[in-house]
PDB file of N, CA, C and O in Angstrom, chain B, residues numbered from 101:
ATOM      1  N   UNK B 101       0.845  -1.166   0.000  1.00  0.00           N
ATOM      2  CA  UNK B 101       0.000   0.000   0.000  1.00  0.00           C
ATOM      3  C   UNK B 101       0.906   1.249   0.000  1.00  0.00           C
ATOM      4  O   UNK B 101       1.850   1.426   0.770  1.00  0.00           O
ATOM      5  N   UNK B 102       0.414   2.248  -1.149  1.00  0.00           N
ATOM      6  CA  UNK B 102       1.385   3.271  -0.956  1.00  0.00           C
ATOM      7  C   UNK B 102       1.304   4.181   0.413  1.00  0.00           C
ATOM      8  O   UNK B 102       0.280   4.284   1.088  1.00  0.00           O
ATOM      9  N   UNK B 103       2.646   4.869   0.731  1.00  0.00           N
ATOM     10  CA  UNK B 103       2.267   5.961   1.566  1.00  0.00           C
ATOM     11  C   UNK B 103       1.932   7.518   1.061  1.00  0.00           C
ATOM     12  O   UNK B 103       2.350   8.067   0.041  1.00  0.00           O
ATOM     13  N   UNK B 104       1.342   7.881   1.749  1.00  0.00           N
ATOM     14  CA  UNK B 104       0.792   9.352   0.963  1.00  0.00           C
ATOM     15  C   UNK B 104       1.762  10.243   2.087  1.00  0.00           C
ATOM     16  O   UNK B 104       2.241   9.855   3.152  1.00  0.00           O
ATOM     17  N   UNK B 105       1.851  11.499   1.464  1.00  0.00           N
ATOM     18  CA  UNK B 105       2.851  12.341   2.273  1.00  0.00           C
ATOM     19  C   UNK B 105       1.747  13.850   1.740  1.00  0.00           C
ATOM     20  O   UNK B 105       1.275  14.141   0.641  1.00  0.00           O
ATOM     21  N   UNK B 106       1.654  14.607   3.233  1.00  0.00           N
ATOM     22  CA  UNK B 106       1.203  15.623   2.866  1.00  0.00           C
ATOM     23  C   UNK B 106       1.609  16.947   1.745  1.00  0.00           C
ATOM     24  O   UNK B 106       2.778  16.564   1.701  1.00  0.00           O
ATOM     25  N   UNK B 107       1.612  17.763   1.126  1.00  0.00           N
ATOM     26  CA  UNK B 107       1.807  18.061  -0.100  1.00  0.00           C
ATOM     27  C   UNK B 107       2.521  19.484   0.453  1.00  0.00           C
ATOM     28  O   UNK B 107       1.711  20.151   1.097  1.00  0.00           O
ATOM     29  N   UNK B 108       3.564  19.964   0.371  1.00  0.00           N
ATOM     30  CA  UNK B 108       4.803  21.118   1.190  1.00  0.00           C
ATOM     31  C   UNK B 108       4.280  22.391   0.827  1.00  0.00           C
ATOM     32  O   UNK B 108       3.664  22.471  -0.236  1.00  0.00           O
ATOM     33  N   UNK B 109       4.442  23.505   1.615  1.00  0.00           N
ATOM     34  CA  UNK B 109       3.612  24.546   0.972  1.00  0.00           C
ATOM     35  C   UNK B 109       5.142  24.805  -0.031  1.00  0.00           C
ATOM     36  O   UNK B 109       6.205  24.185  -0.075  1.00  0.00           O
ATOM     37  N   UNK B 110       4.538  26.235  -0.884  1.00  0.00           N
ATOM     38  CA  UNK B 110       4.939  26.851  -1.616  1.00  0.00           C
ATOM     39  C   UNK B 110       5.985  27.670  -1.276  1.00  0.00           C
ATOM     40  O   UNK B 110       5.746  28.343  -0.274  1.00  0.00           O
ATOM     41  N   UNK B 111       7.352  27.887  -1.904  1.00  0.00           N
ATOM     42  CA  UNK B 111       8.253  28.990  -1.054  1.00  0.00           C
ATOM     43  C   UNK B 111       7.210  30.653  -1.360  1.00  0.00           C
ATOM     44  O   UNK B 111       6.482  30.926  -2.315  1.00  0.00           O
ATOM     45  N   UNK B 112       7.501  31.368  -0.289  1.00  0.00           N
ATOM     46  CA  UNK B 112       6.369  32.514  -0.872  1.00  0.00           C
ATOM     47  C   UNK B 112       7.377  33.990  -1.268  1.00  0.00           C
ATOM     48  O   UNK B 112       7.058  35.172  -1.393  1.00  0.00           O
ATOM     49  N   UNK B 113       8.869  33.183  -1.400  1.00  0.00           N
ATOM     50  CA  UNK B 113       9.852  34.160  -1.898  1.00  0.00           C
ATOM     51  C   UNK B 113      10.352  33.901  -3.740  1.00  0.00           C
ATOM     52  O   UNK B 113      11.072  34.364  -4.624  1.00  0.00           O
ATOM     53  N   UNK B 114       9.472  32.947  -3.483  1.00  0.00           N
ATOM     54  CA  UNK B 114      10.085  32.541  -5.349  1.00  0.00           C
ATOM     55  C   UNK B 114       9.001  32.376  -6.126  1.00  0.00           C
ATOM     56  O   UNK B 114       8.832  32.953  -7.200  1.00  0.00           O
ATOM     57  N   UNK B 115       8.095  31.443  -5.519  1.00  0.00           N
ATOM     58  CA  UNK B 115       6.342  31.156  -5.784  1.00  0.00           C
ATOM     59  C   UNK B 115       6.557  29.977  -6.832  1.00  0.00           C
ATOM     60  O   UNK B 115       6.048  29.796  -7.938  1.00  0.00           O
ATOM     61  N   UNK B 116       7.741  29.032  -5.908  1.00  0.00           N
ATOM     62  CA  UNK B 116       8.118  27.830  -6.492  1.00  0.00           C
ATOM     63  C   UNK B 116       8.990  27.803  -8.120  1.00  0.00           C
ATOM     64  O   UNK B 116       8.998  26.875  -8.928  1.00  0.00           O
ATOM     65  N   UNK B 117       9.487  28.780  -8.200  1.00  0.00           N
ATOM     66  CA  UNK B 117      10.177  28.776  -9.111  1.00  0.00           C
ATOM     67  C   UNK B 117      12.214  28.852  -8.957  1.00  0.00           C
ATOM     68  O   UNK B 117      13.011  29.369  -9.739  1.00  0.00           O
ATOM     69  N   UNK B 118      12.507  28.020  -7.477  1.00  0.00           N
ATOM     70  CA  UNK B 118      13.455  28.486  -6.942  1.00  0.00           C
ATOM     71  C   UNK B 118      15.041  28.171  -7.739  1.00  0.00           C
ATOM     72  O   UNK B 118      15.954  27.768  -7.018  1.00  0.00           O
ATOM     73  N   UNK B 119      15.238  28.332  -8.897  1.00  0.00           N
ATOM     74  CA  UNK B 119      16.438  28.239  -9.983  1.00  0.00           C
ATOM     75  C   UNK B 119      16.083  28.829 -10.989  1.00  0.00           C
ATOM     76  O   UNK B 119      15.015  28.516 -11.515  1.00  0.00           O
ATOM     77  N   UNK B 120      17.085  30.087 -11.653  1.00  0.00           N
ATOM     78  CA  UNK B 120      16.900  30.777 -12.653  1.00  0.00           C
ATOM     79  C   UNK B 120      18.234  30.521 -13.099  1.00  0.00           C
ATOM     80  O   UNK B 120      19.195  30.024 -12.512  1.00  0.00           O
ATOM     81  N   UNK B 121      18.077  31.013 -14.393  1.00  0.00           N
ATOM     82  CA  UNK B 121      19.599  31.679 -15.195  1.00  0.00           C
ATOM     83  C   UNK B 121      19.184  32.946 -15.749  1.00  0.00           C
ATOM     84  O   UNK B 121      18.159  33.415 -16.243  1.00  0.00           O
ATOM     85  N   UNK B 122      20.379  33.334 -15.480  1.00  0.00           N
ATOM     86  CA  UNK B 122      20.394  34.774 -15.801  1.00  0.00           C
ATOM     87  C   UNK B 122      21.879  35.231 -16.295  1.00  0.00           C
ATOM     88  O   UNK B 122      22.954  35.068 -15.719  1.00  0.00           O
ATOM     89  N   UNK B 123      21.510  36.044 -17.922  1.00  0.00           N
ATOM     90  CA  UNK B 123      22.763  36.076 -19.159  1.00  0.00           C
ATOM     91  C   UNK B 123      23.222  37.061 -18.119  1.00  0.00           C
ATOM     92  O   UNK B 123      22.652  37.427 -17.092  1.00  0.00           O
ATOM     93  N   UNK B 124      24.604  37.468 -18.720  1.00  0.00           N
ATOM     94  CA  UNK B 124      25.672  38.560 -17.745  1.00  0.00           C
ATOM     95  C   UNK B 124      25.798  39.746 -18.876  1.00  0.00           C
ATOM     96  O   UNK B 124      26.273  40.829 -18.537  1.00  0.00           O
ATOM     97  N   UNK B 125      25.388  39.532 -20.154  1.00  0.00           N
ATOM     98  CA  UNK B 125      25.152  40.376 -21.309  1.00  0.00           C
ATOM     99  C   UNK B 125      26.135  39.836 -22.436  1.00  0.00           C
ATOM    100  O   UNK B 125      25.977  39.835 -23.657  1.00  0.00           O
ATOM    101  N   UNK B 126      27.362  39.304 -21.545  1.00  0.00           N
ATOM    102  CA  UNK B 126      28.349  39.190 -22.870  1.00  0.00           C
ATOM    103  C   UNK B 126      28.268  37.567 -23.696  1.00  0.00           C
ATOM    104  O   UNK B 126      27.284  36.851 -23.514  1.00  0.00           O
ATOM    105  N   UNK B 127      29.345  37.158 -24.535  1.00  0.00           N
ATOM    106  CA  UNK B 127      29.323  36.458 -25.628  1.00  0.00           C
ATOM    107  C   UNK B 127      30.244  34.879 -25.107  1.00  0.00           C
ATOM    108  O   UNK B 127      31.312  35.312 -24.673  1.00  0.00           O
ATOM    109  N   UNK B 128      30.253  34.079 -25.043  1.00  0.00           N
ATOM    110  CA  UNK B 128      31.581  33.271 -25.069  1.00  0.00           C
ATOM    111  C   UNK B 128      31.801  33.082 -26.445  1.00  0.00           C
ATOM    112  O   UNK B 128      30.915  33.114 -27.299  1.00  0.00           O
ATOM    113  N   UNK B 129      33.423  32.813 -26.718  1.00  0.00           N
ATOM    114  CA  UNK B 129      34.494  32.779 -28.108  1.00  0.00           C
ATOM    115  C   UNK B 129      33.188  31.645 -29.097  1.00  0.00           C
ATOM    116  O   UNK B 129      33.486  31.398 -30.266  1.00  0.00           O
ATOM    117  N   UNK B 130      32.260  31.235 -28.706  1.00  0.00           N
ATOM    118  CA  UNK B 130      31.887  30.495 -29.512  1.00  0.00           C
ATOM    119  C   UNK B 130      30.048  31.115 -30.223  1.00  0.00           C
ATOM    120  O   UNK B 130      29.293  30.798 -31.142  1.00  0.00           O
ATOM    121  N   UNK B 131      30.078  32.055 -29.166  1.00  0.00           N
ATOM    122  CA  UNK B 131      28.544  33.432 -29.731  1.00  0.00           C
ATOM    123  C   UNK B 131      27.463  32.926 -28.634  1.00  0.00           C
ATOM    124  O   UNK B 131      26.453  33.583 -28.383  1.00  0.00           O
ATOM    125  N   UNK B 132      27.713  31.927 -28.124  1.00  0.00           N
ATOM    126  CA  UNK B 132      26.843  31.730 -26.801  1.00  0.00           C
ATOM    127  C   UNK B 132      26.562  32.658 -25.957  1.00  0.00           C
ATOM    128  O   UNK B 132      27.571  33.337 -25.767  1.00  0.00           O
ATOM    129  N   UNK B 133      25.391  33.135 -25.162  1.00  0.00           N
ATOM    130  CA  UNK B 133      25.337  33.980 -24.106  1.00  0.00           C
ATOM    131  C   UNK B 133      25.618  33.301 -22.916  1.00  0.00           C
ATOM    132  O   UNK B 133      25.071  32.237 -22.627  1.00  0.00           O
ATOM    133  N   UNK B 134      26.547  33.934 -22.125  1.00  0.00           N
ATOM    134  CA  UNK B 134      27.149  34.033 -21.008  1.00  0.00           C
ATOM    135  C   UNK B 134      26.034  33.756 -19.757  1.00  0.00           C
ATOM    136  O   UNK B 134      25.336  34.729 -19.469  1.00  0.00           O
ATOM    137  N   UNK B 135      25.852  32.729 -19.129  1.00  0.00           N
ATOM    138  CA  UNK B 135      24.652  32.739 -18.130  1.00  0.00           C
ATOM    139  C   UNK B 135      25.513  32.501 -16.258  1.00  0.00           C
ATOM    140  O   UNK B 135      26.693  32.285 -15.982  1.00  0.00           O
ATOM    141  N   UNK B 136      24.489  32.640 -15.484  1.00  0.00           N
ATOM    142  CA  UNK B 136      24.840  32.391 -14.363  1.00  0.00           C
ATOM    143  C   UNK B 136      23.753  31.528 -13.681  1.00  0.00           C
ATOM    144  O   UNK B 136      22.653  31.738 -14.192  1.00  0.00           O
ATOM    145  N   UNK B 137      23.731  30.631 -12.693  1.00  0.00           N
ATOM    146  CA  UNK B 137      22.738  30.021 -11.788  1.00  0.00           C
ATOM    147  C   UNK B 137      21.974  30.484 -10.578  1.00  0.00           C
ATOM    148  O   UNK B 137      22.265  29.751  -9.633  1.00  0.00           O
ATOM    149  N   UNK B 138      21.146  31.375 -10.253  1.00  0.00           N
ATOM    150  CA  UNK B 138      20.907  31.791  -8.729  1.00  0.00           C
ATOM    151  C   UNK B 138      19.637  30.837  -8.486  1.00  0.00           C
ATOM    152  O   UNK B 138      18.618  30.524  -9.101  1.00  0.00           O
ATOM    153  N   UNK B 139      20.201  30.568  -7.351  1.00  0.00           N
ATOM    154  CA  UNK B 139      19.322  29.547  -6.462  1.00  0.00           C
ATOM    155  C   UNK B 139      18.046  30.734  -5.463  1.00  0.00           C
ATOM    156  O   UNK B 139      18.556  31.844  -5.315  1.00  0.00           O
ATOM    157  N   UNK B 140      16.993  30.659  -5.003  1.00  0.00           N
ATOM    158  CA  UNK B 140      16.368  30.965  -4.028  1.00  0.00           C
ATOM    159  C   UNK B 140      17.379  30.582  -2.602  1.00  0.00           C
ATOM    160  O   UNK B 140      17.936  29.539  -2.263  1.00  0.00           O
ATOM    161  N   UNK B 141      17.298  32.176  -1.874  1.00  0.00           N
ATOM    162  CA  UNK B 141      17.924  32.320  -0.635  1.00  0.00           C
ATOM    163  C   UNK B 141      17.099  31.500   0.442  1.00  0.00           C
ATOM    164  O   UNK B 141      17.622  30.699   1.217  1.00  0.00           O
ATOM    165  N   UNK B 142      15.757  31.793   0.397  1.00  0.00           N
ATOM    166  CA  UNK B 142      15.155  31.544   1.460  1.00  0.00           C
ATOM    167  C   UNK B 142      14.243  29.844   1.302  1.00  0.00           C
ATOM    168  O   UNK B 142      13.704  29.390   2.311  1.00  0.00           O
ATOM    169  N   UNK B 143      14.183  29.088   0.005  1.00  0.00           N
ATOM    170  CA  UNK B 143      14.186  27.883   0.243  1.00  0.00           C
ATOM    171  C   UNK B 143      15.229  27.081  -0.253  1.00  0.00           C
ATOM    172  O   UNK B 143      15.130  25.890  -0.545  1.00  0.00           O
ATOM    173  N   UNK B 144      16.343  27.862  -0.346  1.00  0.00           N
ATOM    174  CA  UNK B 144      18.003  26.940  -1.058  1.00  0.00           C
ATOM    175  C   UNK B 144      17.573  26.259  -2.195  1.00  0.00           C
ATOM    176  O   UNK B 144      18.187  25.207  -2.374  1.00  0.00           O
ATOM    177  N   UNK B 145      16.484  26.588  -3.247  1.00  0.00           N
ATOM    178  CA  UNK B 145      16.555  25.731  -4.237  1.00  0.00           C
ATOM    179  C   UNK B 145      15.669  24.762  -4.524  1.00  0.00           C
ATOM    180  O   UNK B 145      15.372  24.091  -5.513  1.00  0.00           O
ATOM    181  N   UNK B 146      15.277  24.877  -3.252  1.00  0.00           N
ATOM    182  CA  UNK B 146      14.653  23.687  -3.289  1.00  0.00           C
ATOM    183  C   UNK B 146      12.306  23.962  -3.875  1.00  0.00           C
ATOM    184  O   UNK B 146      11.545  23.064  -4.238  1.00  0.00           O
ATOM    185  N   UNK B 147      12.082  24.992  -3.756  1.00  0.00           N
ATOM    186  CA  UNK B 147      10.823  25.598  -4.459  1.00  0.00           C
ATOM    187  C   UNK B 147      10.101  25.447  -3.371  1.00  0.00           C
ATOM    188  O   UNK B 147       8.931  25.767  -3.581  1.00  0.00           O
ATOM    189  N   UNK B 148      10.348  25.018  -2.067  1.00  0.00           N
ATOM    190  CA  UNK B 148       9.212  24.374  -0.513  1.00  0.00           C
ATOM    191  C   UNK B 148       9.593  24.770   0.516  1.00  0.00           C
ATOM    192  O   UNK B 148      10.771  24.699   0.866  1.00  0.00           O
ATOM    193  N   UNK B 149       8.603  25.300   1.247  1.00  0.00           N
ATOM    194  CA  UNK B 149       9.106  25.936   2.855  1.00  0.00           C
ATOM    195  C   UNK B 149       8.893  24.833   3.718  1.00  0.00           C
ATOM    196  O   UNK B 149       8.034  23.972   3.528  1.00  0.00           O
ATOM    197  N   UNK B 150       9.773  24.874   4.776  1.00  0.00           N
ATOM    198  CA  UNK B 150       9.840  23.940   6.009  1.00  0.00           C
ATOM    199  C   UNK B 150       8.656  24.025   6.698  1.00  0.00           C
ATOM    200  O   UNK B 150       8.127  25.124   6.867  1.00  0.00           O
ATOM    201  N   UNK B 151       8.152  22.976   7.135  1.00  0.00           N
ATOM    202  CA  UNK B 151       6.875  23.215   8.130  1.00  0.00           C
ATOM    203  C   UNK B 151       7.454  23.563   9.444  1.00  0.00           C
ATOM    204  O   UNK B 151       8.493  23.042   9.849  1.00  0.00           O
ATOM    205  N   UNK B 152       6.813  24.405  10.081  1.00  0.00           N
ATOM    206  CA  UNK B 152       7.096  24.567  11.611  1.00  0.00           C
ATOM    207  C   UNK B 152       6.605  23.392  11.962  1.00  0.00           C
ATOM    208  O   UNK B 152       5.805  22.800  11.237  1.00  0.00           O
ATOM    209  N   UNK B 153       7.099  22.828  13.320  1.00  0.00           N
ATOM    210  CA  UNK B 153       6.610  21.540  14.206  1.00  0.00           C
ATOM    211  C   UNK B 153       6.159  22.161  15.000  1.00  0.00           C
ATOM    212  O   UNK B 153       6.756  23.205  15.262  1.00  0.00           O
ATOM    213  N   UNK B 154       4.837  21.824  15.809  1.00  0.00           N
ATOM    214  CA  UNK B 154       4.210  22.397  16.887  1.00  0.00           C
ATOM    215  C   UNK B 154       5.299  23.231  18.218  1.00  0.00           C
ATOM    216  O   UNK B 154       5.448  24.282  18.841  1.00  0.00           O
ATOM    217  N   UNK B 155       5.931  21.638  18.009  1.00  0.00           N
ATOM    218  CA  UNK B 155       6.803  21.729  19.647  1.00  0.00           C
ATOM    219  C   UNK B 155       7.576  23.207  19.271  1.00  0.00           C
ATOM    220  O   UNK B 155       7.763  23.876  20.288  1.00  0.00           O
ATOM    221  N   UNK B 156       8.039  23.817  18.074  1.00  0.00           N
ATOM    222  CA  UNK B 156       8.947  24.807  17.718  1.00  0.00           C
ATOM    223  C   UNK B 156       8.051  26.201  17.715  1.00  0.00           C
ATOM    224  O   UNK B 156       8.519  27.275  18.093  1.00  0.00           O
ATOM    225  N   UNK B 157       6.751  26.038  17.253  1.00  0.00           N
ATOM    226  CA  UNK B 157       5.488  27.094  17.408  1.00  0.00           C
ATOM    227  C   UNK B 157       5.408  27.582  18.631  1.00  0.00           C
ATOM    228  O   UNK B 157       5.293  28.782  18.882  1.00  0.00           O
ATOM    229  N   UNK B 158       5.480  26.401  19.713  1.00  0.00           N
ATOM    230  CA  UNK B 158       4.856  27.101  20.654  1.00  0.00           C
ATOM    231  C   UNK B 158       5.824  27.734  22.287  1.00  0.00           C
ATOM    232  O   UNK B 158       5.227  28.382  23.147  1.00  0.00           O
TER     233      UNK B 158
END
């Protein structure tokens, strides 16, 4: 029987979109645009916020 796992909220700093690229403007020797990786700060990447645990709520 499968297990079901409740469904993680949403990061509400990215709105689950937590990995972009983004060009730097210039060219590499081969005419490619130049990109970089930024991850989301506040869910590392990952697109899901941590649940608080009660015991940590209260």
């Amino acid at each position: 029987m499968p297990q079901h796992t409740q469904p993680r909220p949403i990061c509400g700093h990215c709105d689950g979109f937590p990995t972009v690229t983004i060009t730097t403007g210039t060219r590499t020797p081969d005419g490619q645009r130049q990109t970089i990786t930024a991850h989301c700060p506040a869910c590392h990447g990952t697109g899901h916020t941590r649940t608080v645990s009660k015991a940590v709520a209260a």
